[in-house]
KEKE-3310 file (N, C-alpha, C; in steps of 0.2 Angstrom, whole numbers, plus 5000, padded with zeros to 4 digits):
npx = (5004:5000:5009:5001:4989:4992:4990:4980:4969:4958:4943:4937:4927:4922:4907:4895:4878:4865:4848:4832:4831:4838:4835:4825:4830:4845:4848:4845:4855:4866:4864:4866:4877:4887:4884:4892:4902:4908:4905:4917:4928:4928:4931:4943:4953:4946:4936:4939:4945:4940:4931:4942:4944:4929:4932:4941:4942:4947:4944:4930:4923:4929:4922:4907:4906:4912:4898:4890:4886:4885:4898:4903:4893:4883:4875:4880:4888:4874:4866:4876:4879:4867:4862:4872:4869:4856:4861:4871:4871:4870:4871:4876:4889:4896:4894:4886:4874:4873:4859:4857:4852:4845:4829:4834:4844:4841:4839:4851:4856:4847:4847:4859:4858:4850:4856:4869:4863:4862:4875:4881:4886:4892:4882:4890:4899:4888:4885:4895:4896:4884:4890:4901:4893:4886:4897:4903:4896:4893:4906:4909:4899:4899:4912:4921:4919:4913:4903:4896:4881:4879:4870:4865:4873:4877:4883:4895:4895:4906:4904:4915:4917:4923:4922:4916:4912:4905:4899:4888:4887:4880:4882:4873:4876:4883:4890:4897:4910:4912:4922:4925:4935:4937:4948:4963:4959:4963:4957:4942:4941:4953:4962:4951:4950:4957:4963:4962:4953:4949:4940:4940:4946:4940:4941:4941:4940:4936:4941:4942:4947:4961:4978:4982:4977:4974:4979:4969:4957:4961:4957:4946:4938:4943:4935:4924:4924:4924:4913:4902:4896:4904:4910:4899:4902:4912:4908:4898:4906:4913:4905:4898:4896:4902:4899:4899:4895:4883:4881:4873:4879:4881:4884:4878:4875:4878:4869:4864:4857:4849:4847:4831:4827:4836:4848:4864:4859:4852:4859:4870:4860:4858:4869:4874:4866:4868:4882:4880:4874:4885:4893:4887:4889:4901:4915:4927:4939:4939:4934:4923:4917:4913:4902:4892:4875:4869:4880:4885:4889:4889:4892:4903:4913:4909:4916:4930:4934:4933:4944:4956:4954:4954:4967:4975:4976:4974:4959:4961:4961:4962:4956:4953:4959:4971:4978:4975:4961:4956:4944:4945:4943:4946:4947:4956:4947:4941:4954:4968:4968:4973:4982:4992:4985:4973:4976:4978:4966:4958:4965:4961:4945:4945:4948:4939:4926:4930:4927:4915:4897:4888:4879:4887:4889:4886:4898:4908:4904:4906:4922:4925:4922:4931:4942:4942:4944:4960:4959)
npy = (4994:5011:5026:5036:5029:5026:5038:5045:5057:5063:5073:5092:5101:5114:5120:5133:5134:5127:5129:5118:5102:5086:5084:5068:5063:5064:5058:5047:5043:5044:5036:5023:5024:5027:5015:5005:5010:5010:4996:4990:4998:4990:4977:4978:4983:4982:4983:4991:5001:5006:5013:5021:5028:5035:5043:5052:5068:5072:5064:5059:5073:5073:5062:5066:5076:5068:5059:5067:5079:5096:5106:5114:5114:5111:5101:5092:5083:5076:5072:5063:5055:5050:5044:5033:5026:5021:5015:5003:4988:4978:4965:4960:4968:4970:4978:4996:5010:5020:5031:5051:5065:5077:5071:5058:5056:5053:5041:5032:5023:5013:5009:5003:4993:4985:4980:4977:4964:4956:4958:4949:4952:4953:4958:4965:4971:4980:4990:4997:5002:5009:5019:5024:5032:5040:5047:5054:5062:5070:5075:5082:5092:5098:5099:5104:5119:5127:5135:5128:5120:5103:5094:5082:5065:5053:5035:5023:5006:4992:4974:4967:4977:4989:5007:5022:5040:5051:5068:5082:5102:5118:5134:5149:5155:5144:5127:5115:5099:5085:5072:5055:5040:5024:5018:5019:5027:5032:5039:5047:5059:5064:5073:5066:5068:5064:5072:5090:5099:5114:5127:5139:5149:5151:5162:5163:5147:5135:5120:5108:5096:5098:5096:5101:5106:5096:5097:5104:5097:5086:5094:5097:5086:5083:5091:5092:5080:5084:5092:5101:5112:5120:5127:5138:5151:5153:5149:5159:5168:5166:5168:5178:5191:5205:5221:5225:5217:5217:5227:5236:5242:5254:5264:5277:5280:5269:5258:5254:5237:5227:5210:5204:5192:5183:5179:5175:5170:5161:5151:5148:5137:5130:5124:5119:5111:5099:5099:5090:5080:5075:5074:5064:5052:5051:5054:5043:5049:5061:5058:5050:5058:5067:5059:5058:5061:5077:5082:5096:5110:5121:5116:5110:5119:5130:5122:5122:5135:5138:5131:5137:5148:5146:5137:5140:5135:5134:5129:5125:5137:5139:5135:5119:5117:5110:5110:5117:5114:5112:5119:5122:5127:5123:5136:5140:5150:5148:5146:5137:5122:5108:5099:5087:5079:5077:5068:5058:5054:5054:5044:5032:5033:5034:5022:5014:5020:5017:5004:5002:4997:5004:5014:5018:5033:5037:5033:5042:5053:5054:5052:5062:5071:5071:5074:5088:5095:5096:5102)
npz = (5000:4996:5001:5002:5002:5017:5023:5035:5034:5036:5040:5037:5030:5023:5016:5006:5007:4996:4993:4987:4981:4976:4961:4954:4943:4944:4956:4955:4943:4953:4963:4954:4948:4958:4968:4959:4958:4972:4974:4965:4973:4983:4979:4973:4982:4993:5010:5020:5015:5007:5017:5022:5012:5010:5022:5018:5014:5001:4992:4996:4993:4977:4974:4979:4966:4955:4955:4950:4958:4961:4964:4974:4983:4999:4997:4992:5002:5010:4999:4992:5002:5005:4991:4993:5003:4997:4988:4993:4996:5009:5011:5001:5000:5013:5019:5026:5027:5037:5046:5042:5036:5045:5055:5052:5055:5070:5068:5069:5078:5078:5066:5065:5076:5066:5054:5061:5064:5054:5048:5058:5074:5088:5103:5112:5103:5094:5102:5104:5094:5091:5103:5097:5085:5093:5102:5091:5085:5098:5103:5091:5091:5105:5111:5101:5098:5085:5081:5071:5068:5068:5059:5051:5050:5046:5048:5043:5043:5043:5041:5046:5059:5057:5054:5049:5051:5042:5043:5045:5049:5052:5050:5049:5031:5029:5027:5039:5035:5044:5046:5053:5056:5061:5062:5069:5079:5095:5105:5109:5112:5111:5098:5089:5075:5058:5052:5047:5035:5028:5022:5027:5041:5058:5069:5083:5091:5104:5109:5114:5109:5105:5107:5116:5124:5135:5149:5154:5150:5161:5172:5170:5174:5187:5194:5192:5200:5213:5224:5217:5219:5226:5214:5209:5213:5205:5193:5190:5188:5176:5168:5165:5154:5145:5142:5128:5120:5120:5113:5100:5088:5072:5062:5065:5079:5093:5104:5118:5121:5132:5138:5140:5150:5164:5160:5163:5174:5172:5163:5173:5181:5172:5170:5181:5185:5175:5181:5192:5190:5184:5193:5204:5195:5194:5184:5176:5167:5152:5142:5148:5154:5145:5139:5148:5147:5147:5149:5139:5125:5133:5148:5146:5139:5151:5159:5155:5157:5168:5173:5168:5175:5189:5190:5181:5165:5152:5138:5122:5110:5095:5079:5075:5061:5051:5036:5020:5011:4996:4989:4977:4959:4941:4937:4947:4957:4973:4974:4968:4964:4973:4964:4966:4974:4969:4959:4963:4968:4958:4952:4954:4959:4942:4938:4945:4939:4927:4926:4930:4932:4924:4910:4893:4890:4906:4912:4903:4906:4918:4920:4913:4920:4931:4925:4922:4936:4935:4924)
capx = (5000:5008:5010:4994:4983:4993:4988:4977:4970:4950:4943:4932:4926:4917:4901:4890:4871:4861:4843:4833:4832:4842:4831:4826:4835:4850:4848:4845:4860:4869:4865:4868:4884:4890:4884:4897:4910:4907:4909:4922:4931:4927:4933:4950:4957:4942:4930:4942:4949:4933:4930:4946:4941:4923:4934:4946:4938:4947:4941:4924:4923:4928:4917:4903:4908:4908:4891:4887:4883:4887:4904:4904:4886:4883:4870:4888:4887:4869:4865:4879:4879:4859:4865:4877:4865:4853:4865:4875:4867:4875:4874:4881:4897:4898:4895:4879:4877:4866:4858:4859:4851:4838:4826:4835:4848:4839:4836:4856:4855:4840:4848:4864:4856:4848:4863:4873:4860:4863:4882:4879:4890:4890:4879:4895:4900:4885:4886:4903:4896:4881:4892:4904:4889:4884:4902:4907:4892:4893:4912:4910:4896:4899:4920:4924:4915:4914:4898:4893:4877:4878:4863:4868:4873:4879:4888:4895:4899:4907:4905:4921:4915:4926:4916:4918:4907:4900:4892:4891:4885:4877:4881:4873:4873:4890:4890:4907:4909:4917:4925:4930:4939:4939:4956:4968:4957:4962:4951:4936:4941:4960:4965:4950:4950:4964:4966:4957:4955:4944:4942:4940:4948:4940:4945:4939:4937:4934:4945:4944:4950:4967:4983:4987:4970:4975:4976:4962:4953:4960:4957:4939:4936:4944:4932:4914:4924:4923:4909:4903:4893:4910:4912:4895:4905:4918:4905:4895:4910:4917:4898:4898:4895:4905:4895:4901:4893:4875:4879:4872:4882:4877:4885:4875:4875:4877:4864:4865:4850:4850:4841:4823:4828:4841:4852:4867:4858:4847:4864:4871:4857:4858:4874:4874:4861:4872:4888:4879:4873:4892:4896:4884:4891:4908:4919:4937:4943:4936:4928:4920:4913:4908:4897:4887:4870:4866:4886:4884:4892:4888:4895:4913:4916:4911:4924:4935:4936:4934:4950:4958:4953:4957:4971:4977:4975:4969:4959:4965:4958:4961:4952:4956:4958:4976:4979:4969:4956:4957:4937:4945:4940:4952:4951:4959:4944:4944:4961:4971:4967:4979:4983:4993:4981:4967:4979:4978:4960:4956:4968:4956:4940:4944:4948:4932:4923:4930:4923:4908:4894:4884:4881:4894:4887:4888:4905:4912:4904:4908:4927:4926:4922:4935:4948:4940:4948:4962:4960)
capy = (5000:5017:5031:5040:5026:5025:5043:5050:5063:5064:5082:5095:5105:5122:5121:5133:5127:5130:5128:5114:5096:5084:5079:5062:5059:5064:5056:5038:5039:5043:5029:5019:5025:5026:5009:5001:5014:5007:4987:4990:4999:4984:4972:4977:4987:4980:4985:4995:5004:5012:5015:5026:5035:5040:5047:5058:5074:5076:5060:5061:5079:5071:5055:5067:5077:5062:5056:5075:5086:5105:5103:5118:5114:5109:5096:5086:5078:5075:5069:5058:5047:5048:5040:5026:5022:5016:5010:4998:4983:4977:4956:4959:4972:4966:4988:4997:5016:5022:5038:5056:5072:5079:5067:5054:5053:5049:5031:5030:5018:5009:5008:5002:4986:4981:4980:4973:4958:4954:4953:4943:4956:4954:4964:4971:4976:4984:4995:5001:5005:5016:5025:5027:5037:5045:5051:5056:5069:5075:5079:5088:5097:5101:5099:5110:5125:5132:5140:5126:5115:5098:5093:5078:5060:5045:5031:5018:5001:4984:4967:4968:4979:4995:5013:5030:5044:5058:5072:5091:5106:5122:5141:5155:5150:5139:5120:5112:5092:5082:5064:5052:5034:5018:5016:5024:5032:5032:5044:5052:5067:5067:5074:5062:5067:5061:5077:5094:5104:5120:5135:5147:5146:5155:5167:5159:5141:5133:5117:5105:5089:5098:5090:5108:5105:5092:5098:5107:5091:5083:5099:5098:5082:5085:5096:5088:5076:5087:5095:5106:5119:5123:5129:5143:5158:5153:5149:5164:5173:5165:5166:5185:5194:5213:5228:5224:5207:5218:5235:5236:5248:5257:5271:5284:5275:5261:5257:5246:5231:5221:5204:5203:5188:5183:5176:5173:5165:5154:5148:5145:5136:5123:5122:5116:5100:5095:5094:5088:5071:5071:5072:5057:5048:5051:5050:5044:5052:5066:5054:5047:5064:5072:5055:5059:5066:5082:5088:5098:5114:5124:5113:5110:5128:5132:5119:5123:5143:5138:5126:5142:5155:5146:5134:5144:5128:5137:5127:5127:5143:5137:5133:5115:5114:5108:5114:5121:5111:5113:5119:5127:5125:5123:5142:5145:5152:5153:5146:5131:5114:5103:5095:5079:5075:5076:5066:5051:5054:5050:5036:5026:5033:5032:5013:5008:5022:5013:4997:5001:4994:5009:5015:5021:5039:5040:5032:5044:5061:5053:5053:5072:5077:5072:5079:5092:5097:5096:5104)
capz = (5000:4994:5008:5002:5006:5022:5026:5040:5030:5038:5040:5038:5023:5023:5009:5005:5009:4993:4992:4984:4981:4971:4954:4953:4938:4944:4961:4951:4940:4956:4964:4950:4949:4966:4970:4955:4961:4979:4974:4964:4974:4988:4975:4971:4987:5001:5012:5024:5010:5005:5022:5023:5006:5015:5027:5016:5012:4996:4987:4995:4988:4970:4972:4975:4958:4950:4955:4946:4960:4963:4968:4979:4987:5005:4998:4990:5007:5012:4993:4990:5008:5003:4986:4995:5007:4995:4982:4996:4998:5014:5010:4996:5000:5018:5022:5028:5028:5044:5048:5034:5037:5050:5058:5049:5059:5075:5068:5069:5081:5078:5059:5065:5077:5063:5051:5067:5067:5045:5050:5064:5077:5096:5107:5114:5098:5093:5110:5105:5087:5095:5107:5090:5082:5098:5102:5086:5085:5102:5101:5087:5093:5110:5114:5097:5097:5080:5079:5069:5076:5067:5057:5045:5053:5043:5050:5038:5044:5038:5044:5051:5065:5055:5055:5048:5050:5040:5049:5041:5053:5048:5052:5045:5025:5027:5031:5039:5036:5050:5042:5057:5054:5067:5062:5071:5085:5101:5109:5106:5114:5109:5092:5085:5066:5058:5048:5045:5031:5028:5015:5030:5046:5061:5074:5089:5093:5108:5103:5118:5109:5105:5112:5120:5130:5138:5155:5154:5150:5166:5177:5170:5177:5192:5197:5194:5205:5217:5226:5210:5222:5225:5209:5210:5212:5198:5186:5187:5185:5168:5160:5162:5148:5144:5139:5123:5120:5121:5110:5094:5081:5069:5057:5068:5084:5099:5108:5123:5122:5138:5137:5147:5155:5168:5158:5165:5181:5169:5163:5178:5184:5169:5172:5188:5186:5173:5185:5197:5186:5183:5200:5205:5192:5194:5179:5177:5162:5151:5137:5152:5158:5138:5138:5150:5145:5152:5147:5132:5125:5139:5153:5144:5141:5157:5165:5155:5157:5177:5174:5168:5180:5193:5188:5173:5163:5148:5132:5114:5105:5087:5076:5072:5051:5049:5032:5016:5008:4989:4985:4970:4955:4938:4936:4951:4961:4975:4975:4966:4966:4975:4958:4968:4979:4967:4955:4967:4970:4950:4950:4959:4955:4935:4938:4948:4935:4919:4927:4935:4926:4920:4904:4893:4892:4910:4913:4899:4908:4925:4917:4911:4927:4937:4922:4924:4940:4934:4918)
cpx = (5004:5004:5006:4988:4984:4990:4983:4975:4960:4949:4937:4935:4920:4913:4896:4883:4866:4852:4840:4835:4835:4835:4828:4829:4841:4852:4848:4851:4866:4870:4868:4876:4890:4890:4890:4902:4911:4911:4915:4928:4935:4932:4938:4956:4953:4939:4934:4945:4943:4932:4936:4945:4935:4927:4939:4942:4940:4945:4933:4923:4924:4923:4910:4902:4907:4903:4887:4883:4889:4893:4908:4899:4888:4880:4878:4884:4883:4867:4870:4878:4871:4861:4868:4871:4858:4855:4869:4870:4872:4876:4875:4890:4900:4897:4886:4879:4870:4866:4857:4855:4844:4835:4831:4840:4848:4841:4844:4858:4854:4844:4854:4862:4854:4852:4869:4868:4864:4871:4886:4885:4889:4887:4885:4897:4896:4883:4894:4900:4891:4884:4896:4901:4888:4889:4904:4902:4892:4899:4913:4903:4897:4908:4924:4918:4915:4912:4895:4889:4875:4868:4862:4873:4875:4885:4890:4899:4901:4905:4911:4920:4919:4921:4917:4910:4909:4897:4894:4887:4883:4878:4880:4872:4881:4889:4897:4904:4914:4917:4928:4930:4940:4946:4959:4966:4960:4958:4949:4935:4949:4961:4961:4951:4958:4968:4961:4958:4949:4947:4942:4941:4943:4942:4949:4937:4939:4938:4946:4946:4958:4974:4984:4981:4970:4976:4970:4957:4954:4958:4950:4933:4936:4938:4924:4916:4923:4917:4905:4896:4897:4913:4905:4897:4907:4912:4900:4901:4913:4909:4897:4898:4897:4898:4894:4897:4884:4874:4879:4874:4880:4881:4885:4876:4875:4872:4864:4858:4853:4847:4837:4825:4835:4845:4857:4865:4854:4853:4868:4868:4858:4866:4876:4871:4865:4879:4887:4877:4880:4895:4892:4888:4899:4913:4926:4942:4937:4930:4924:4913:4908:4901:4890:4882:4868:4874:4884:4888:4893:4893:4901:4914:4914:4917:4930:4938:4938:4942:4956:4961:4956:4964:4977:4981:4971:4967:4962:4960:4958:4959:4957:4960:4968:4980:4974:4967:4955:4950:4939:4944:4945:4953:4955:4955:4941:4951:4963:4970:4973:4979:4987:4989:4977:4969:4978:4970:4956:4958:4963:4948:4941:4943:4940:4927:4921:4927:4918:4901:4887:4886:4885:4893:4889:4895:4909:4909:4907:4917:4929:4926:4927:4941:4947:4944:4956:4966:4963)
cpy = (5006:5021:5037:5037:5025:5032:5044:5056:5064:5073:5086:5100:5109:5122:5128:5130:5132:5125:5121:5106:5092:5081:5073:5059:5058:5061:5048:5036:5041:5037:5022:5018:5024:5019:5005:5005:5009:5000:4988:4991:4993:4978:4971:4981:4984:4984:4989:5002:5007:5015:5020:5032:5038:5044:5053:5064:5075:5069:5060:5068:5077:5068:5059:5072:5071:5059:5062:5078:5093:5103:5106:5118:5109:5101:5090:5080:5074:5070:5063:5052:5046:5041:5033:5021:5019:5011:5005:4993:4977:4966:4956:4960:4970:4976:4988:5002:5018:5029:5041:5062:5072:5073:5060:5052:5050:5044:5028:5023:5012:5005:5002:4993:4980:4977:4975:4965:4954:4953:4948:4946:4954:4958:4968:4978:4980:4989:4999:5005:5011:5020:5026:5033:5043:5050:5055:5064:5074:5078:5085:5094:5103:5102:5105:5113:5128:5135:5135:5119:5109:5096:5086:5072:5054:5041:5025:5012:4995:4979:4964:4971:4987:5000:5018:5034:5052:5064:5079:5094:5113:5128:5148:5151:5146:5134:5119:5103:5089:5075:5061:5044:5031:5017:5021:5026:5030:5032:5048:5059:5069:5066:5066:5062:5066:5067:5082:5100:5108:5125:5140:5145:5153:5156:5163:5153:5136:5124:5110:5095:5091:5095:5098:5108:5100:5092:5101:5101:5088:5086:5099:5091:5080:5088:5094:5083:5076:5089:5102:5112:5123:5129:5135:5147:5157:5152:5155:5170:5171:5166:5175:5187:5201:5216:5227:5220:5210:5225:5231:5244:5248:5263:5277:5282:5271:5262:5250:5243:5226:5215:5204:5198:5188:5179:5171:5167:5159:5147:5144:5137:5127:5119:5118:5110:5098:5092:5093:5082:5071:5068:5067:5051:5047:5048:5051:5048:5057:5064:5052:5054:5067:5067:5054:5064:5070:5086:5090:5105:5119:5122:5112:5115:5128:5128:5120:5131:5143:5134:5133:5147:5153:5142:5135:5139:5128:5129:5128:5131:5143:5134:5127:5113:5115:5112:5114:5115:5115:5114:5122:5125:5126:5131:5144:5148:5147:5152:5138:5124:5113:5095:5087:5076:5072:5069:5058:5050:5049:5046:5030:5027:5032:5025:5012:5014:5015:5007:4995:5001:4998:5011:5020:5029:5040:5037:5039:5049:5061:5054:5060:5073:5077:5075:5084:5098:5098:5101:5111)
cpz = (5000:5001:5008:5003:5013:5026:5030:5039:5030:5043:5040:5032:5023:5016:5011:5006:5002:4995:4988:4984:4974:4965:4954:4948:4940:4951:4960:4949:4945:4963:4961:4949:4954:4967:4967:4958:4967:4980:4972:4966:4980:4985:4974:4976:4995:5003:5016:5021:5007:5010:5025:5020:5010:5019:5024:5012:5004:4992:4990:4993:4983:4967:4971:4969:4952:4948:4950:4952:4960:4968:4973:4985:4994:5003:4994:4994:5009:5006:4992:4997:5008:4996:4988:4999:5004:4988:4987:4997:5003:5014:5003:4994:5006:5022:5024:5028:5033:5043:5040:5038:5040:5055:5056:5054:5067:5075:5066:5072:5080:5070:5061:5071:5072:5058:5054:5066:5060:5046:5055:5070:5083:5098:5109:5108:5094:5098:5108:5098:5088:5099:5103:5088:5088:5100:5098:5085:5090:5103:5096:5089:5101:5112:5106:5096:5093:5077:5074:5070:5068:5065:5050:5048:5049:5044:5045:5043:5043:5046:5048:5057:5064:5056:5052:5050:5047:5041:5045:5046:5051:5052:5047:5037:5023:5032:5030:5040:5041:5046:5048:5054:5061:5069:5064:5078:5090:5107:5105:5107:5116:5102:5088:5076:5068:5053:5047:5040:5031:5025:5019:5037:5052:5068:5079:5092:5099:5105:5111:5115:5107:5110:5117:5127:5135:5147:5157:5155:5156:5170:5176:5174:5183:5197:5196:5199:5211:5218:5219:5214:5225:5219:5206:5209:5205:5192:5184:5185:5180:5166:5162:5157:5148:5141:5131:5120:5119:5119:5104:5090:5076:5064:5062:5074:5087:5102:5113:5124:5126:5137:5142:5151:5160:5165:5160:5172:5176:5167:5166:5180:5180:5169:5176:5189:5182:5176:5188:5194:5188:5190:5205:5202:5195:5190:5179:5173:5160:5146:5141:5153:5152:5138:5141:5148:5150:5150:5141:5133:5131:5145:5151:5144:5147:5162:5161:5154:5165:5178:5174:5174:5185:5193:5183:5168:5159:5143:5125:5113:5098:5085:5073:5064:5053:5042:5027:5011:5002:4987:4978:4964:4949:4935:4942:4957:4965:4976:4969:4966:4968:4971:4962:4971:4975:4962:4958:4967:4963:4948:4949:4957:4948:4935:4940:4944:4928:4920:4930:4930:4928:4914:4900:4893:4901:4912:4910:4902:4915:4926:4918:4916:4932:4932:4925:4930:4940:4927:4918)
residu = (UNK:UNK:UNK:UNK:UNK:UNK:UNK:UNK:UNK:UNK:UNK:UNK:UNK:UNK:UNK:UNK:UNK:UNK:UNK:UNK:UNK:UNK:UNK:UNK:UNK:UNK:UNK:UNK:UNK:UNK:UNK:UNK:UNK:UNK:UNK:UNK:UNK:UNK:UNK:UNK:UNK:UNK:UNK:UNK:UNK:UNK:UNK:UNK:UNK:UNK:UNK:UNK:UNK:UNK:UNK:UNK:UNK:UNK:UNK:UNK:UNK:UNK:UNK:UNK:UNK:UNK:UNK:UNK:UNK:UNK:UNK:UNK:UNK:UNK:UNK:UNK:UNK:UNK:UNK:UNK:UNK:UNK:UNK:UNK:UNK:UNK:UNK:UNK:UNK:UNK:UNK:UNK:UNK:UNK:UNK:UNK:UNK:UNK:UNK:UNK:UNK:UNK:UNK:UNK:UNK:UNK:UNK:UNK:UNK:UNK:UNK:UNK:UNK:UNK:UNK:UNK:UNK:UNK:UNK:UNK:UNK:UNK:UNK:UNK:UNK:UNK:UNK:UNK:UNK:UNK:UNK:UNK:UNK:UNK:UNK:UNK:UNK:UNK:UNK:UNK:UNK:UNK:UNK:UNK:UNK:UNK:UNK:UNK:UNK:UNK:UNK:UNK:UNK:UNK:UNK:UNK:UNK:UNK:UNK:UNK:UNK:UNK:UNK:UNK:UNK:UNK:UNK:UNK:UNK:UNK:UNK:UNK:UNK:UNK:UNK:UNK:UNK:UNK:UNK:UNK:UNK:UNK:UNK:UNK:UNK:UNK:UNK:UNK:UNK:UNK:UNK:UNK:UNK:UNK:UNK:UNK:UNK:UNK:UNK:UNK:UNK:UNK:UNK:UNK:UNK:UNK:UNK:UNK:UNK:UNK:UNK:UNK:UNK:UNK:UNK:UNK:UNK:UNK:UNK:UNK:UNK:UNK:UNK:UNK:UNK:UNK:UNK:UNK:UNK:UNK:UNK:UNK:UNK:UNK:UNK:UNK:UNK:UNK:UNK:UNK:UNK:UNK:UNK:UNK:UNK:UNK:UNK:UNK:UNK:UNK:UNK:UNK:UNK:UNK:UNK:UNK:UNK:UNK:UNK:UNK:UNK:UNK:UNK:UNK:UNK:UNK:UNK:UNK:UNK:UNK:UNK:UNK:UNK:UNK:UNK:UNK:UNK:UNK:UNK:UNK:UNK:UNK:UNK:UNK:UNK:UNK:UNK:UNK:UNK:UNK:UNK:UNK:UNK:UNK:UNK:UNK:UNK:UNK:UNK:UNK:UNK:UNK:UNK:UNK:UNK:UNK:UNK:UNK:UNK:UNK:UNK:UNK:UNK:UNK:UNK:UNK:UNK:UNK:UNK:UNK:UNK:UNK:UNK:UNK:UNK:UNK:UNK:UNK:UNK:UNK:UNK:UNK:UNK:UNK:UNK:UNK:UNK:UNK:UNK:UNK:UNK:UNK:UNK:UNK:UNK:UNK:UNK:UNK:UNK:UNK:UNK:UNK:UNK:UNK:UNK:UNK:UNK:UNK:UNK:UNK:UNK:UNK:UNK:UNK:UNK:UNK:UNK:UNK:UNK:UNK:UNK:UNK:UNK:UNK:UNK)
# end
């Protein structure tokens, strides 16, 4: 195996979210197409090695190009693991693909038992695979704070007991895709992605699976282990809010708008049931503590601002993305393709293209498209 399929190169990619639903014609010939991609590629590399592709941002960005969507659009992601998941057929490939977008991903679970029974898995290991999906969502939602609230859910699994997940998040009119991978992890709440790329890095991010977080993460558990009514004062003084945080500017004027409610104290107050489950329960590590329900964005940033203030035992502030994700297109806008990367990307899909049994018309447009990127 050469040292681009050995790569660790799972991530996040910034989409636009247009409006609009995929066609049914072009929702068929990509299924049609994807599902031959898919075997094929199961055929001649394996069912773990798809499962790695899923996970690399820059060939799923091509793959869904190939199936012909919008190669900038948010709906890539949503349309294409819609596409896989009815083009796999899991007693055939030995895969499954769980969950997808909105309500849909509730039935992550529920999808995932049933899929677990067809490859005949352990109850154990179907308990590792739900709190796979479960972790995977609430990490990225709650431990990296990046202003974007996860709305998109699909976990892929083989009969092996491998996994990747899919999940995209939504702020404003920009969607970010998160890619994780069985392989390799460690931890759910150290440095899980195995790589992150993004067209827009921002300011300020709350970053609690970074290595640099690391005591932070223990000082946060610490402290639910402790009496957490202790921690009353200190929590109402990191959720303060500056003056700033509540003027509205203007050209002509500022104007300071207060909020009607008590804010700060409503915050608190939620705060506080939560670390007090935790400190019932009593967790020994930090993975232990995010998994508890009732921790959500709120409760980790406040332990880890309180970890701070009184510990000075800051969080990571940067935004995870690694390095820059090539959405560009072969003019150049808004930036350069990353011609080797995508060079590898096409290797592999032209092959399981040229031999994936659809017809010749669409093999021969599915072809162009990925020059294309190159062109």
């Amino acid at each position: 195996m050469d040292k681009f399929l050995q790569m660790k190169r799972v991530g996040i990619a910034e989409l636009p979210l247009h409006g609009g639903k995929c066609p049914p014609w072009l929702f068929s010939r990509m299924k049609q197409l994807g599902g031959a991609i898919s075997e094929i590629i199961v055929q001649e590399y394996g069912k773990r090695e798809l499962l790695r592709r899923l996970a690399d941002p820059f060939f799923f960005q091509a793959l869904g190009c190939v199936l012909g969507y919008d190669w900038h659009s948010s709906g890539l992601s949503t349309v294409t693991m819609g596409a896989l998941k009815e083009a796999i057929k899991p007693e055939e490939l030995g895969l499954a693909v769980c969950g997808g977008k909105g309500r849909v991903s509730k039935r992550t679970p529920n999808e995932i038992q049933k899929f677990a029974e067809i490859f005949s898995l352990s109850s154990k290991k179907v308990e590792e695979l739900v709190r796979a999906s479960r972790m995977a969502a609430k990490v990225d939602n709650a431990c990296v704070q990046d202003g974007y609230q996860l709305y998109h859910h699909s976990f892929v699994l083989s009969e092996d007991g491998d996994w990747v997940v899919v999940q995209q998040g939504m702020h404003e009119r920009l969607a970010r895709r998160y890619h994780w991978l069985s392989e390799g992890i460690r931890s759910f709440v150290e440095e899980p992605h195995s790589g992150i790329a993004g067209e827009r890095r921002e300011e300020v991010v709350l970053d609690m699976t970074a290595r640099e977080s690391e005591e932070c993460r223990k000082i946060s558990v610490d402290l639910v282990r402790d009496d957490p009514k202790r921690l009353l004062p200190h929590l109402r003084e990191v959720e303060q809010r500056s003056l700033d945080d509540y003027i509205e500017r203007s050209p002509q004027v500022a104007k300071l708008v207060m909020p009607t409610s008590h804010l700060i104290t409503e915050l608190t107050e939620r705060t506080m049931v939560a670390l007090q489950r935790a400190y019932e329960i009593q967790p020994q590590n930090y993975e232990e503590l995010v998994a508890i329900r009732g921790i959500g964005p709120k409760a980790v940033r406040a332990l880890a601002l309180v970890s701070d203030l009184i510990y000075g035992k800051p969080p990571s502030w940067r935004d995870p993305q690694k390095y820059s994700f090539a959405h560009g297109g072969k003019d150049g806008i808004p930036y350069p393709v990353d011609r080797k990367t995508y060079q590898k990307t096409i290797e592999i899909l032209e092959s399981a293209t040229q031999a994936a049994k659809v017809g010749q018309k669409e093999k021969l447009d599915a072809v162009k498209r990925l020059h294309e990127f190159l062109g």
